[in-house]
DSSP file (Angstrom, degrees, kcal/mol; ACC not computed):
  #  RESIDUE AA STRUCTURE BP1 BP2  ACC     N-H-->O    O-->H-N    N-H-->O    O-->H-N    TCO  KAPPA ALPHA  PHI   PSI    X-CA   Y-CA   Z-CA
    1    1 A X              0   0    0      0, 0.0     2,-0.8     0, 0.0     0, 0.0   0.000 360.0 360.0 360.0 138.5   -6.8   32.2    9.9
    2    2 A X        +     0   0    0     12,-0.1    12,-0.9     2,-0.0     2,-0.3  -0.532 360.0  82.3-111.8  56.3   -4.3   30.5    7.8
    3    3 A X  E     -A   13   0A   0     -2,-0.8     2,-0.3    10,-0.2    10,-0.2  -0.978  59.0-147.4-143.3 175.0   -3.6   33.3    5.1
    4    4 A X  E     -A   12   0A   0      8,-4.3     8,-2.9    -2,-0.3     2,-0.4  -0.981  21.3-117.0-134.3 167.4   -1.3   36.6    5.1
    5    5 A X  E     -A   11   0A   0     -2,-0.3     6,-0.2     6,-0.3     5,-0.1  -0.554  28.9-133.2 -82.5 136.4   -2.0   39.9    3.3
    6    6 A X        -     0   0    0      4,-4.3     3,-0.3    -2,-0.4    -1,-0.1  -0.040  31.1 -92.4 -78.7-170.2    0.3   40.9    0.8
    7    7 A X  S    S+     0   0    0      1,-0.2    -1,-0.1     2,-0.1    -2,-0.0   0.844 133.0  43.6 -94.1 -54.4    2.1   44.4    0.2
    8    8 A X  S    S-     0   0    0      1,-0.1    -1,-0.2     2,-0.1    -3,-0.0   0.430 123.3-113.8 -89.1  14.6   -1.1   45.3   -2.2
    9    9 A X  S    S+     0   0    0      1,-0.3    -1,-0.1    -3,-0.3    -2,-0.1   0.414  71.0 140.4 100.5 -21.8   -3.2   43.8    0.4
   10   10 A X        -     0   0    0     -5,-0.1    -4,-4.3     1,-0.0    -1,-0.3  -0.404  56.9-110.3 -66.1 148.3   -4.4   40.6   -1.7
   11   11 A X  E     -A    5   0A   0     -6,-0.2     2,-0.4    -8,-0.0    -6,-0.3  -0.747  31.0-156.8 -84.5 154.6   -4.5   37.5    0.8
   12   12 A X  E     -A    4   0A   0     -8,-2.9    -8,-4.3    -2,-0.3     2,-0.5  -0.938  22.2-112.3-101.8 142.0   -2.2   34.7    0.5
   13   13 A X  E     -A    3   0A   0     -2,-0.4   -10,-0.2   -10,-0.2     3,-0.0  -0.634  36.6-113.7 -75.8 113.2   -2.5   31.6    1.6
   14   14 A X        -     0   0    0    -12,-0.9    -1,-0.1    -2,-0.5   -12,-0.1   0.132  46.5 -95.2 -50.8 141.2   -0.1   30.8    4.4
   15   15 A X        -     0   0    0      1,-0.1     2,-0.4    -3,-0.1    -3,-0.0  -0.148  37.7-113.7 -62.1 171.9    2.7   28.0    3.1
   16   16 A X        -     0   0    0      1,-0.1    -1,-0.1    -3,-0.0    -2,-0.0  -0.815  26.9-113.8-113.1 125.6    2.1   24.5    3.8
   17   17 A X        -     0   0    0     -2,-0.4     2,-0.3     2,-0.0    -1,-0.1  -0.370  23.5-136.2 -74.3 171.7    4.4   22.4    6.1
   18   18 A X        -     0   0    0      2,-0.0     2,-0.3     0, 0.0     0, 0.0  -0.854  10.5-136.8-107.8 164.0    6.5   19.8    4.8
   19   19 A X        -     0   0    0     -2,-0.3     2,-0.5     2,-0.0    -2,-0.0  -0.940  13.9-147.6-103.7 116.5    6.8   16.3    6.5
   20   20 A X        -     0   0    0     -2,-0.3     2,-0.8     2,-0.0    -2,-0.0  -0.768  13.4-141.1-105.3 137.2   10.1   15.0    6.7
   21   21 A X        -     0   0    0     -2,-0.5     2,-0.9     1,-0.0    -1,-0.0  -0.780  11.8-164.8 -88.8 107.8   10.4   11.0    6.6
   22   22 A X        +     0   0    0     -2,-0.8     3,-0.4     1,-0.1    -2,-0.0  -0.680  21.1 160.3-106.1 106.3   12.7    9.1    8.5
   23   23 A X    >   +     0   0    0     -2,-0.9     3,-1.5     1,-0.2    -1,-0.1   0.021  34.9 118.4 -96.0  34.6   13.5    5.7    7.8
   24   24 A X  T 3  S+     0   0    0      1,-0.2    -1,-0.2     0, 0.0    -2,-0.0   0.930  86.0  43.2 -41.9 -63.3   16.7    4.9    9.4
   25   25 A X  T 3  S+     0   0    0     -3,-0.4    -1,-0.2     2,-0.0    -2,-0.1   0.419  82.2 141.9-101.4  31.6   15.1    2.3   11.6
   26   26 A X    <   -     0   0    0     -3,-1.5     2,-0.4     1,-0.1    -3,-0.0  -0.179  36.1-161.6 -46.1 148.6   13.2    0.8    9.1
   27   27 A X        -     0   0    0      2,-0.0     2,-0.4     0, 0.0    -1,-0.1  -0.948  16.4-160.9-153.4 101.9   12.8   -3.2    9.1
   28   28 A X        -     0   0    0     -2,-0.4     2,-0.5     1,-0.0    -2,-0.0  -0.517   9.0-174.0 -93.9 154.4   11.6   -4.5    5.7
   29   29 A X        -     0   0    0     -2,-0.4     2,-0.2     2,-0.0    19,-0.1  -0.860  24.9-121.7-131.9 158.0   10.0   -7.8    4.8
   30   30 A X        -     0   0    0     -2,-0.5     2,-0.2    17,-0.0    17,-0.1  -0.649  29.7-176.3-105.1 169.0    8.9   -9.9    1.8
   31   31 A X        +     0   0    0     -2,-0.2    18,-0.2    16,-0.1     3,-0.1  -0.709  21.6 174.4 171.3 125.6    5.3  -10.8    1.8
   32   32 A X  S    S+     0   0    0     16,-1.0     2,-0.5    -2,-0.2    17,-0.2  -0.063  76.1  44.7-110.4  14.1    3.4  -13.1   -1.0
   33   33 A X  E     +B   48   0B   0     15,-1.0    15,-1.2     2,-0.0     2,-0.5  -0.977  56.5 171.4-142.1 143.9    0.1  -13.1    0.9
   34   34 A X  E     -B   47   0B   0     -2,-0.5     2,-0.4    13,-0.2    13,-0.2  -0.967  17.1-155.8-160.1 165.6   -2.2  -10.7    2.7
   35   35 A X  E     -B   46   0B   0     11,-1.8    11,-1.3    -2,-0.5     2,-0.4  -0.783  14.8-155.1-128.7 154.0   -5.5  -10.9    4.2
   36   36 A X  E     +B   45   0B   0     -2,-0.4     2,-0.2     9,-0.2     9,-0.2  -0.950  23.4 159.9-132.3 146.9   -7.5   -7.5    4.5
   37   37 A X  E     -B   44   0B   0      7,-1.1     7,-2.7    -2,-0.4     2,-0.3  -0.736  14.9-169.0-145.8 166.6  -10.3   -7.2    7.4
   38   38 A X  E     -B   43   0B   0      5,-0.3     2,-0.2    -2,-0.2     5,-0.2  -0.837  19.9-144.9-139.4 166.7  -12.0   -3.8    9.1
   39   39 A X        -     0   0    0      3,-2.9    -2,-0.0    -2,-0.3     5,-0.0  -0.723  53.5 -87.6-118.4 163.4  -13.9   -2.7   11.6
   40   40 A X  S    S+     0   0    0     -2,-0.2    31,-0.1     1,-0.1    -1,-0.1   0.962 131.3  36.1 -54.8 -56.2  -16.3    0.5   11.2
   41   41 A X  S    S+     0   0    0     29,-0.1    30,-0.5    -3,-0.1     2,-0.1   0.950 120.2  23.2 -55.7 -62.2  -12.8    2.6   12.3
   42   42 A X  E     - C   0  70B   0     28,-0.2    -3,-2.9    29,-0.1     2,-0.5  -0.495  59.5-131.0-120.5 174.9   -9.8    0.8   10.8
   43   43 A X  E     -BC  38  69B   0     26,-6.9    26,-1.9    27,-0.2     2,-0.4  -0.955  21.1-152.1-112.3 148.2   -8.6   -1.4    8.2
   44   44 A X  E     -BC  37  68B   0     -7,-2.7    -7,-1.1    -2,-0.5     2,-0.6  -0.950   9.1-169.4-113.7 134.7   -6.5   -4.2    9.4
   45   45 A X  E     -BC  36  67B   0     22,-3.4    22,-0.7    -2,-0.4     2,-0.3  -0.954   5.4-167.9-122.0 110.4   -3.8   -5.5    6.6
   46   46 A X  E     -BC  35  66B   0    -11,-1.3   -11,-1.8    -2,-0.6     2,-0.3  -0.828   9.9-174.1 -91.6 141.2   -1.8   -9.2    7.6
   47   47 A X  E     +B   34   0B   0     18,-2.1    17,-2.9    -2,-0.3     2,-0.4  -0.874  11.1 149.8-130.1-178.0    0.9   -9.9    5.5
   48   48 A X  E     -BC  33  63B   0    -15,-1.2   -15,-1.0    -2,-0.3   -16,-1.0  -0.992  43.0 -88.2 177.0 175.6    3.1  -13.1    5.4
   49   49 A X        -     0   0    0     13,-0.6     2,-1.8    -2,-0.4    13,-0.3  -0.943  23.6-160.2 -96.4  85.7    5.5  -15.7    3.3
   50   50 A X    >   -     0   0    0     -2,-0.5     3,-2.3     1,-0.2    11,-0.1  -0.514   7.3-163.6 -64.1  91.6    3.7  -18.4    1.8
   51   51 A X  T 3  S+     0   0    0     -2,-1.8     2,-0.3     1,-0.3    -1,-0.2   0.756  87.9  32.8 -41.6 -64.2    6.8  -20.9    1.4
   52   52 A X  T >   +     0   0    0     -3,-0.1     3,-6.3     1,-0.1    -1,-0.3  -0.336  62.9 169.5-103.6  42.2    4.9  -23.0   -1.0
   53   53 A X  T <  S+     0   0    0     -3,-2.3    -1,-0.1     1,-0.3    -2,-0.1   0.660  82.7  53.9   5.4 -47.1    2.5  -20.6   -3.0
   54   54 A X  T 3  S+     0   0    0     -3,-0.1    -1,-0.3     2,-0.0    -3,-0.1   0.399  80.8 146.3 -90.8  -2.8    1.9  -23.9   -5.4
   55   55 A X    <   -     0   0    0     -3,-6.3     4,-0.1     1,-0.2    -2,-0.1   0.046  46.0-157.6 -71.8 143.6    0.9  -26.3   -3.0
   56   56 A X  S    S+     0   0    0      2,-0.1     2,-0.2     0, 0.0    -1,-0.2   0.374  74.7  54.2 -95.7  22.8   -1.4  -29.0   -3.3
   57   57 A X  S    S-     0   0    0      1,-0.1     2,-0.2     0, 0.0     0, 0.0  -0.602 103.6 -73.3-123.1-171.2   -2.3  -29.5    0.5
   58   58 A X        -     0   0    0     -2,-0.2     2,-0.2     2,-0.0    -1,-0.1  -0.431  54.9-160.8 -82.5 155.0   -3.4  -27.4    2.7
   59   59 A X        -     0   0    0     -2,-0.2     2,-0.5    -4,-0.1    -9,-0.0  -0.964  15.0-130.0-148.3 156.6   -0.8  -24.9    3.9
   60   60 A X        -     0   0    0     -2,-0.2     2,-0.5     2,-0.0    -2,-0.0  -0.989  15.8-160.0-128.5 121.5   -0.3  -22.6    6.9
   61   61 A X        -     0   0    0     -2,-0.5     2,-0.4   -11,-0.1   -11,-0.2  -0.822  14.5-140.3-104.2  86.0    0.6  -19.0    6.2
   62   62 A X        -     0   0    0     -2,-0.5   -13,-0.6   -13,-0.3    -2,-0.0  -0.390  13.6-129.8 -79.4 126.4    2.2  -17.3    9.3
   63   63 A X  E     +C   48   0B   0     -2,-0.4   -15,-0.2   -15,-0.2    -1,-0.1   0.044  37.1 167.3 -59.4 120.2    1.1  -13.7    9.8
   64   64 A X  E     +     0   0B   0    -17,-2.9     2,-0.3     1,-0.5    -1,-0.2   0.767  64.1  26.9-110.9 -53.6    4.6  -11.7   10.2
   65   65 A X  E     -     0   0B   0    -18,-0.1   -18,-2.1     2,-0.0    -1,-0.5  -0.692  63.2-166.2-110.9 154.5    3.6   -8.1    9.9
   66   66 A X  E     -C   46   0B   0     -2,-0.3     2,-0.4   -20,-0.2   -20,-0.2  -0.898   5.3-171.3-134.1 152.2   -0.2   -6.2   10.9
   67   67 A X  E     -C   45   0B   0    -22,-0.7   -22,-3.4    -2,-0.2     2,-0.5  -0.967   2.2-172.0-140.5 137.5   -0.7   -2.9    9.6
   68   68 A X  E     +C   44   0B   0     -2,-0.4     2,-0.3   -24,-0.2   -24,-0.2  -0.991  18.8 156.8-132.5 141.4   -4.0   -1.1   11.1
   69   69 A X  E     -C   43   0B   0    -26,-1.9   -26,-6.9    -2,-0.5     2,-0.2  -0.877  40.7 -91.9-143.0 174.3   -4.9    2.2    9.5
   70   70 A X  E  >  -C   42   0B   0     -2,-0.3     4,-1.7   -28,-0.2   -27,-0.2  -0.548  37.3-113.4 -91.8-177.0   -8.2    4.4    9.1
   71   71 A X  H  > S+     0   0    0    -30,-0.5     4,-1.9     2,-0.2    -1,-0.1   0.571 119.9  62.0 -81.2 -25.8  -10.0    4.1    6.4
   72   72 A X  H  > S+     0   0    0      2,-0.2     4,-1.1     3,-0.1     3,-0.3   0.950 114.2  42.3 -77.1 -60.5   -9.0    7.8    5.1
   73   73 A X  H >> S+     0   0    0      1,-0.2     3,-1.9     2,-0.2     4,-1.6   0.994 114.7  53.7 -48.0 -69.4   -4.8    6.3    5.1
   74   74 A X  H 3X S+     0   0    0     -4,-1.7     4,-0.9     1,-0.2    -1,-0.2   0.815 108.1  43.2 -45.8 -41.2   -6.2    3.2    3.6
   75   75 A X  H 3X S+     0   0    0     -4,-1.9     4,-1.6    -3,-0.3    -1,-0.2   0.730 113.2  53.0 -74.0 -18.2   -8.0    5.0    0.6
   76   76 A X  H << S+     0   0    0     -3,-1.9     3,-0.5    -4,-1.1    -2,-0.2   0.990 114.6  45.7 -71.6 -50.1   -4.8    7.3    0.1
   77   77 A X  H >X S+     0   0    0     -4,-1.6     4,-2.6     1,-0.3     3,-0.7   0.711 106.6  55.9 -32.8 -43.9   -2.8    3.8   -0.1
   78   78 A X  H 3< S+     0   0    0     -4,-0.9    -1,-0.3    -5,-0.4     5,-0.3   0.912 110.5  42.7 -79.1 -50.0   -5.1    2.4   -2.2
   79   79 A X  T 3< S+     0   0    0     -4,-1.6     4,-0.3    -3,-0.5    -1,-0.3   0.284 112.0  53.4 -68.1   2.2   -4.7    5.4   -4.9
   80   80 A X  T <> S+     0   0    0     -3,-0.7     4,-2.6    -4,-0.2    -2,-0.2   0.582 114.9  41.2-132.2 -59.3   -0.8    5.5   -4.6
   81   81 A X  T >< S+     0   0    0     -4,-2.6     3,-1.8     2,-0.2     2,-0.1   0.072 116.2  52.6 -58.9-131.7   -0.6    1.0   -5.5
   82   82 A X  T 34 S+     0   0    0      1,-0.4     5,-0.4     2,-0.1     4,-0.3  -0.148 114.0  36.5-110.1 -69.2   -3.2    1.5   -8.1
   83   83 A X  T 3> S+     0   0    0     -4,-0.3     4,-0.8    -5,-0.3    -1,-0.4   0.847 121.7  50.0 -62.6 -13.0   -1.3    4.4  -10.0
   84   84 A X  H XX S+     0   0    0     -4,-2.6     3,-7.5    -3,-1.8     4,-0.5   0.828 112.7  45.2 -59.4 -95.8    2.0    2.4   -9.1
   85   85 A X  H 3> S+     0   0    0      1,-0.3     4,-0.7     2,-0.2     5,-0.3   0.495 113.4  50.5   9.6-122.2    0.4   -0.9  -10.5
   86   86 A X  H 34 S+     0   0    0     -4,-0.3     4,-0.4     2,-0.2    -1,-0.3   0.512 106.6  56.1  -5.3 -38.6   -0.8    1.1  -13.7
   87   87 A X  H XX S+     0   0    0     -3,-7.5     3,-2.4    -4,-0.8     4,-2.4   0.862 117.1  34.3 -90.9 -83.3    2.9    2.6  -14.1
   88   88 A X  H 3X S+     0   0    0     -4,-0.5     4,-1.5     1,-0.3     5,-0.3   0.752 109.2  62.7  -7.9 -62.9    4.4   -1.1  -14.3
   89   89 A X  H 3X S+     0   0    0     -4,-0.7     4,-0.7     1,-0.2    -1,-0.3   0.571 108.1  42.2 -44.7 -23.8    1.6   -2.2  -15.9
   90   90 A X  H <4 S+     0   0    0     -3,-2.4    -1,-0.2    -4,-0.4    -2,-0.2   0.720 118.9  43.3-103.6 -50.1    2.7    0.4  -19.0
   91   91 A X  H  < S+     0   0    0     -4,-2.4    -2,-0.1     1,-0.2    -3,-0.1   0.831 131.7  16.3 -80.7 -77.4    6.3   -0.3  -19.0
   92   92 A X  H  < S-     0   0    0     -4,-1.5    -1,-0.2     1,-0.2    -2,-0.2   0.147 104.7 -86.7 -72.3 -16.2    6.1   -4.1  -18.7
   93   93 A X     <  -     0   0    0     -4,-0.7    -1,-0.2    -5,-0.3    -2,-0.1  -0.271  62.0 -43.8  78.5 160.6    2.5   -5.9  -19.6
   94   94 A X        -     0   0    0      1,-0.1     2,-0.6    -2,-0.1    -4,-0.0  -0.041  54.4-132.6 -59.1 145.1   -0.4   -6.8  -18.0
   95   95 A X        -     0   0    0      0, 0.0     2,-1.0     0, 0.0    -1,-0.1  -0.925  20.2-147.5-103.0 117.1    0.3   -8.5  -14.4
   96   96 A X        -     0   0    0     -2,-0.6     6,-0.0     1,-0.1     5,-0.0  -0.792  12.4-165.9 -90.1 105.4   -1.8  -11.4  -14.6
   97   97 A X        +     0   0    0     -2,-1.0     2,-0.6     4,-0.0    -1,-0.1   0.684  61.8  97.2-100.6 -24.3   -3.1  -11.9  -10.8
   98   98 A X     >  -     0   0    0      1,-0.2     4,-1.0     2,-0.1    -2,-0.1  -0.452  60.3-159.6 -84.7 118.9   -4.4  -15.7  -11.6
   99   99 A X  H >> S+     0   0    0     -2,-0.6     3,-5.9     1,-0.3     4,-3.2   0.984  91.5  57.2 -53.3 -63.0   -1.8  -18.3  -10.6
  100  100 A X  H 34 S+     0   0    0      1,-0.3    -1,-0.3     2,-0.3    -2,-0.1   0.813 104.3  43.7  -3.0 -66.7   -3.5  -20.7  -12.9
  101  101 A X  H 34 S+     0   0    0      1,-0.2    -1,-0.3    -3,-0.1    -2,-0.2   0.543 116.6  61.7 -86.4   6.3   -3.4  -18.6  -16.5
  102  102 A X  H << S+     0   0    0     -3,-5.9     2,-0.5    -4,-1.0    -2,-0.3   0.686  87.5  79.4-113.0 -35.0    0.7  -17.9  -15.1
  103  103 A X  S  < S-     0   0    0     -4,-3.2     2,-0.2     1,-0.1    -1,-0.1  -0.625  70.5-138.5-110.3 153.4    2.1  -21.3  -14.9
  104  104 A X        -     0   0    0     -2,-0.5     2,-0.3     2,-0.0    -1,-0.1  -0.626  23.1-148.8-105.6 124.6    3.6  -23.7  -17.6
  105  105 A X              0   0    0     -2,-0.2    -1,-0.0     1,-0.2     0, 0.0  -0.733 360.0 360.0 -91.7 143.9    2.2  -27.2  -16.6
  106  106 A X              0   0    0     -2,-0.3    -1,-0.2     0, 0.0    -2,-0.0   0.447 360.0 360.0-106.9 360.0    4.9  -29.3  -17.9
């Protein structure tokens, strides 16, 4: 059982560990693209550099990073961008997602 008894005998609930992060050998990347797919177990996340975002041919976007998670990581992820996203959104304006309504045809 994860509680202890107190001096008057009430339970308490046993402390919680903490989880310490180390990113020391972290290896960061840029990414303008990602592709999402699953399986009934995980989610699979591609990311990559599209060098030419704007292009008017066909273009080929090479996968640099995969991230596979469960679905239970994926939904925590998902609630951590969204209130990030929302805090931007607040200080700065609306992020407008559609390349289209964002660039000034000259």
């Amino acid at each position: 059982m994860n509680a202890e008894r107190s001096e008057t005998g009430a339970t308490q609930p046993a402390p919680r560990p903490t989880t310490t992060i180390d990113d020391t050998n972290v290896m960061a990347c840029y990414a303008n693209m990602c592709r999402v797919s699953s399986t009934p177990e995980e989610l699979i996340l591609d990311l990559g550099l599209n060098p030419n975002p704007y292009a008017q041919t066909d273009t080929t976007v090479e996968v640099s990073q995969r991230i596979i998670m469960n679905h239970f990581t994926a939904k925590r992820l998902l609630a951590a961008l969204s209130a990030t996203i929302q805090r931007h959104e607040q200080a700065f304006g609306v992020l407008e997602i559609d390349v289209n309504k964002r660039v000034r045809k000259s």
